[in-house]
N, C-alpha and C positions, 0 to 999 in steps of 0.2 A: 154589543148588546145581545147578542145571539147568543154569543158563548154565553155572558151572563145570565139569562134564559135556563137555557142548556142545564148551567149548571145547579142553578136549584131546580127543576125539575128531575133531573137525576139524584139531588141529596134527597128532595119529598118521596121517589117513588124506589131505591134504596132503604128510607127510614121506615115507608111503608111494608115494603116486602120484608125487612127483617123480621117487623110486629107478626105480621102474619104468619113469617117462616118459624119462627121464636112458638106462638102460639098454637100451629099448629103440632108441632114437637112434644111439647108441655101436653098436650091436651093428647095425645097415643099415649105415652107416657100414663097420664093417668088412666087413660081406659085400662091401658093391659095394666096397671093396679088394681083397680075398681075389679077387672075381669077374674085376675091371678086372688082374688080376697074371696070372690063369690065362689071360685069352683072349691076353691082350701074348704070352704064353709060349707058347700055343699056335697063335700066326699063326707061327712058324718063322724071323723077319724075324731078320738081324744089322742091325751097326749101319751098315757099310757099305749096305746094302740098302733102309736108314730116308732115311741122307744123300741119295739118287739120288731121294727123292719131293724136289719144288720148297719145299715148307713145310711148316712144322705142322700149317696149317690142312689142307693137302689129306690129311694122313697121317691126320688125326682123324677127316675125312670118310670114308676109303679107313674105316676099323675101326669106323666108325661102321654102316658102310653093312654090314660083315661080320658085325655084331655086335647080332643082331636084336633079342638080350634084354635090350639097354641096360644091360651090364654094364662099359662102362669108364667112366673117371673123368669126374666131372662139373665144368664149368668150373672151379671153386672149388679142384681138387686141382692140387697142384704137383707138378710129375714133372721128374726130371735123370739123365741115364746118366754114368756113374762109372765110370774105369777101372780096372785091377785094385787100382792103389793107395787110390783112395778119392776120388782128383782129379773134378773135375767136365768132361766134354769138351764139345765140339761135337757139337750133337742135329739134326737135320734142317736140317744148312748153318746152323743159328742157336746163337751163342753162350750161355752159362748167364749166365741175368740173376742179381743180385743175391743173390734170396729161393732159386733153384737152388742155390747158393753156399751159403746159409744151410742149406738141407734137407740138403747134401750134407754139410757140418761136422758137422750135430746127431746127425746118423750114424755110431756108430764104426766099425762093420761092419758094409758096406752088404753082403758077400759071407756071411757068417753068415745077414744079416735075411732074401737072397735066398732062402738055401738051410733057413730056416724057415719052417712054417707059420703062425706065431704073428703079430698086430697089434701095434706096437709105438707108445707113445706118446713123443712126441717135441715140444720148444721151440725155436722159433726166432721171429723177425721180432716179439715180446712176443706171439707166438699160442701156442696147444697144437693139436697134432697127432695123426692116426693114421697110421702108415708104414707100408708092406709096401715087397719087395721083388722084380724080376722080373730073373731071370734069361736073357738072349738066346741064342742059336745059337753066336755069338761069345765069348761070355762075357762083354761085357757086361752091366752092371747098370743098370739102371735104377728108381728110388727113387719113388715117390709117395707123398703125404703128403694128407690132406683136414684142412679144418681144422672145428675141432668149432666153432667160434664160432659157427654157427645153431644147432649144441645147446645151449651156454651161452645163447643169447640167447630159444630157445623156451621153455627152462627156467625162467628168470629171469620172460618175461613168465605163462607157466603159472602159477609159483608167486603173482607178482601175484595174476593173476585168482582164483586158490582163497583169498587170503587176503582178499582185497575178497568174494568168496562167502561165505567166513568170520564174515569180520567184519560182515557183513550180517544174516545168519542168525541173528548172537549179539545183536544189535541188535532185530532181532523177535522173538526170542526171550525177551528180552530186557523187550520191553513186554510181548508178549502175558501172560508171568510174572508182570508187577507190573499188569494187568490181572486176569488172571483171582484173583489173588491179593488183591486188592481185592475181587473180587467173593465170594470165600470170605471174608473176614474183615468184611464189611462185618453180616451178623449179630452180631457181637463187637463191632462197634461200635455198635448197636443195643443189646446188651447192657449194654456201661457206659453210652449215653446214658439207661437204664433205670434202671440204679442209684442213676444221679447224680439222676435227677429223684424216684427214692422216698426218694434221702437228702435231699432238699430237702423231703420232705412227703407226695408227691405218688405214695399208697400204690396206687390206680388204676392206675397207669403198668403195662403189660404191653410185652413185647419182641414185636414187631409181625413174623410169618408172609413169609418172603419165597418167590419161585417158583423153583423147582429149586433145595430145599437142600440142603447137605450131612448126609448121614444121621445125623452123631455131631453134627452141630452142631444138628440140630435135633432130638435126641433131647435134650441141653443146651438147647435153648430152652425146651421141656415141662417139662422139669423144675425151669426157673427158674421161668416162669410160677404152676406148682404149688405152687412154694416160697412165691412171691409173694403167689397167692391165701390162702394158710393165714396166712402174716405177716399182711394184710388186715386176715383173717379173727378170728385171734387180736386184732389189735387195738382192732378193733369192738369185741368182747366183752371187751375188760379197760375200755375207754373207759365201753362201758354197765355194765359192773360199775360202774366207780366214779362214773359219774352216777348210779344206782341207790344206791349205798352213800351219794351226798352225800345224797340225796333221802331215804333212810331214815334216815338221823343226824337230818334236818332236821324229818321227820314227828313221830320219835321224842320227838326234842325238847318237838314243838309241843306232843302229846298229852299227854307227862308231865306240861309243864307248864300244860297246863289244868287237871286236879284238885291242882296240889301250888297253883295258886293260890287255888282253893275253901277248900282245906283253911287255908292261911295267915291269907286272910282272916277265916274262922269264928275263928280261933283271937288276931286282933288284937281283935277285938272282944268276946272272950273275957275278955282281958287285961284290957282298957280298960274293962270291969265293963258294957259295953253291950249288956249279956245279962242284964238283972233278971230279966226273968218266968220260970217254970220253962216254961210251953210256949216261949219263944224258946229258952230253952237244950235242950230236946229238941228242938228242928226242927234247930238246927245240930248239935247230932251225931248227929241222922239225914243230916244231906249230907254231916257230913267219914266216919261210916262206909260211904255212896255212894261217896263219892271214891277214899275210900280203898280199897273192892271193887275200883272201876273201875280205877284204876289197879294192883291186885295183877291184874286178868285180864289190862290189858296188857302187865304185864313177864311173868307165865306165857307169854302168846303170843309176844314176844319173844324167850323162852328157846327155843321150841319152833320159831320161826323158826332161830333161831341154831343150833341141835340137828341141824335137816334139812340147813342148810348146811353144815356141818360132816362131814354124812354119817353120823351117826352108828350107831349097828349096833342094830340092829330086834330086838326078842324074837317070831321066829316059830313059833307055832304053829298047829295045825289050831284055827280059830273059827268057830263056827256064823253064819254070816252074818245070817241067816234072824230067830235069835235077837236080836241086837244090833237089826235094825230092827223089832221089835216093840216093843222095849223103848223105844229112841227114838221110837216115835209113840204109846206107853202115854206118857211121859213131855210129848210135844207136846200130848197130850188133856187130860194135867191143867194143863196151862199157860195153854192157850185150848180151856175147853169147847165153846166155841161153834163151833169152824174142825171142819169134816167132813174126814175125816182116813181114807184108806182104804188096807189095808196086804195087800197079795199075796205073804207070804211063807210056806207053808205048808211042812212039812218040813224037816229038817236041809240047808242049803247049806253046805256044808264050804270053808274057803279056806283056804290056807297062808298066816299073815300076820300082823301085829301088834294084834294086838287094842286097843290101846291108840287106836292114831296111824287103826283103822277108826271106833272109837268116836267120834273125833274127826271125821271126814269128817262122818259122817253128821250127827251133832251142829249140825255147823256149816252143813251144807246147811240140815236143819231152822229152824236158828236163824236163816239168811237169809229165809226163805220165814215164818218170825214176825215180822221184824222191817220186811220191805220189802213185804209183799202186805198187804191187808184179809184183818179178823177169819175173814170169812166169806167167802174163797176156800179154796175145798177144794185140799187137796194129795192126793196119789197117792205112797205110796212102796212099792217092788217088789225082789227079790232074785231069783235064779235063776240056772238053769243051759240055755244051749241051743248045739248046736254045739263045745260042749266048752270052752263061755267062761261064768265067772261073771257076770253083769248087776245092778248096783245103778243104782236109778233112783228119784230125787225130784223130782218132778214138781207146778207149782201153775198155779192158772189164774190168776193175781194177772198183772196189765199187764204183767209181760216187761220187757224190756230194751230199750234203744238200739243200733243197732250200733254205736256212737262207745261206750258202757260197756259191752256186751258185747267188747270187742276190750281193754279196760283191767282186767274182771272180777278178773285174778288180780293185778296189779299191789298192791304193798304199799301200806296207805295207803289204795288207793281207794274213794271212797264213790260211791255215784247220787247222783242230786239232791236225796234225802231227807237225804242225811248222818248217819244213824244208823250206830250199831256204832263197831269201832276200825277196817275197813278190815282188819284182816291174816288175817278167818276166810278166805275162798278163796284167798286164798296159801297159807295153811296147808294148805287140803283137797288144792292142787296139789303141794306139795312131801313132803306125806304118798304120794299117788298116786304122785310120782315116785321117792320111797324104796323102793314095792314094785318097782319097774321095771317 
């Protein structure tokens, strides 16, 4: 669009400058006629008076020499004196050559042109001309004519030169456009080599910061970037969802199917009458009613997983915090007398929140700290209020954790190295915690 620009304003201001340079040519041209007719007319000379100089040349010198402001004709101008009829005569003892003949013909009325001011354009010899007329003492005429062909030909090569100017200008223009044009669009091309490599996989891929960018274009690269990162991002988290969801299908599995195969087993042997004695038959259904606990706590917690994920909507009320963990370390005393068991919860601790899913928190803390610390590691459990923040804290002095299974703690499934429980109490305590938000 530029160069197109460009380029008619270079043909309008070309088209213009010629009119002017054309005009201005044309219009010397006739002064020094106009000029070269007034001083002829004003030397007083007839034509007898012209004949008595020896030649042309010395008559040219004689007006030359009278005519300080280089106002008469310059080589180039043809001049012929005409008698009343229009005929061409004898000019200073010398006959009218040819092109004389010819000025003199193209002229209808060389005594009208005389006796106007006007410049009059005129053809002859395949040239164009400008004519005036000078009138002598005698009444002679005498005709001069200059010919414009150094105007047509400075014109001609002017117009050259401005369209070589032209057409050069359009030319750098021309690159520098599809230069700097390149150098705008070269983020855009960054941008689908962007696309193309996260449509191949390769979600990493970010549109790469270039120096001195265009403001809209790199308000469009942030934005892509951003886009990018959240794609990423999202798709991390639907990948780990569904590694997490293979690995819970998979745990699931495992676990149900260790007690449904307790329970099978007690129950082929059942069949197969290889259960004489009454204590064999009451020890196996003491394990298939084990089993069968065990397995009703795991699909309860499973429910209660599936529950939290689900999001499901909380019954909150004002519950006494305070209360709940008394009652969880009354309940942890009678389980293991022997575990010293110290509880800091004096007074009403008021919370907004589900009584149920706090019961369970705590529940299951406690029931970690019975099932992974010795007998006789005291626990610490505490409530409160300071700062304007409620504080629940169960605390045991039992060996602690790894940072390799503190960092896995809440993960479904996982156990320490003791491998007791089902693995999904601290998931539960985190997805209850993150129900209250």
């Amino acid at each position: 669009m530029n160069v197109v620009v460009l380029a008619l304003g270079i043909v309008v201001a070309t088209a213009v400058s010629i009119m002017a340079m054309r005009h201005y040519l044309l219009d010397r041209i006739d002064s020094e006629l106009v000029s070269s007719r007034t001083a002829l007319e004003n030397t007083g000379f007839t034509r007898k008076q012209i004949d008595a100089l020896s030649a042309i040349g010395s008559l040219r010198d004689d007006l030359l020499l009278a005519d300080a402001a280089g106002t008469l004709p310059r080589p180039e101008t043809v001049f012929v004196a005409v008698d009343g009829e229009g005929r061409p005569v004898t000019f200073a003892g010398i006959p009218p050559t040819a092109r004389q003949r010819e000025l003199a013909s193209a002229v209808d009325d060389p005594h009208r042109l005389s006796a106007s001011d006007a410049v009059r354009e005129v053809h002859f010899g395949g040239d164009e001309f400008r004519a005036v007329g000078a009138r002598l003492e005698d009444g002679t005429v005498v005709l001069m004519a200059t010919s414009i062909e150094a105007v047509r030909d400075g014109v001609t090569k002017s117009l050259k030169v401005d369209l070589g100017v032209g057409a050069g200008l359009l030319v750098l223009l021309g690159v520098l456009t599809l230069i700097g044009a390149r150098h705008r669009l070269r983020p855009l091309e960054d941008m689908v080599e962007t696309a193309s490599a996260i449509a191949e996989g390769d979600l990493t891929r970010r549109v790469p910061a270039r120096k001195d960018p265009v403001l809209e274009i790199e308000q469009l690269r942030l934005a892509l970037n951003s886009m990018l990162h959240q794609v990423e991002s999202a798709f991390e988290t639907r990948e780990r969802s569904a590694s997490q969801l293979r690995r819970f299908v998979a745990d699931a599995s495992h676990e149900l199917r260790t007690p449904l195969s307790a329970i099978r087993g007690y129950l082929q042997l059942y069949d197969k009458g290889m259960l004489r004695e009454p204590a064999e038959r009451e020890r196996a259904g003491r394990r298939v009613r084990s089993e069968t606990d065990r397995m009703s706590r795991l699909v309860d917690e499973l429910l209660t997983l599936a529950r939290l994920d689900q999001q499901a909507e909380l019954v909150f009320r004002e519950v006494d915090l305070s209360r709940l963990v008394r009652e969880a370390a009354e309940d942890l005393r009678v389980q293991e007398p022997g575990r010293p068991v110290a509880v800091s919860a004096d007074g009403a601790v008021l919370v907004h929140a589900d009584e149920t899913g706090l019961r369970q928190v705590v529940g299951n803390l406690l029931a970690n700290v019975r099932t992974h610390t010795p007998g006789s590691a005291a626990v610490r459990v505490s409530a409160g209020r300071s700062n304007g923040r409620i504080h629940l804290t169960v605390a045991d002095e039992g060996p602690g954790l790894t940072p390799e299974d503190a960092a896995r703690i809440f993960d479904r499934f996982f156990r320490t190295g003791t491998g007791a429980g089902s693995g999904l109490g601290m998931a539960i305590v985190q997805g209850v915690v993150q129900a209250h938000g």
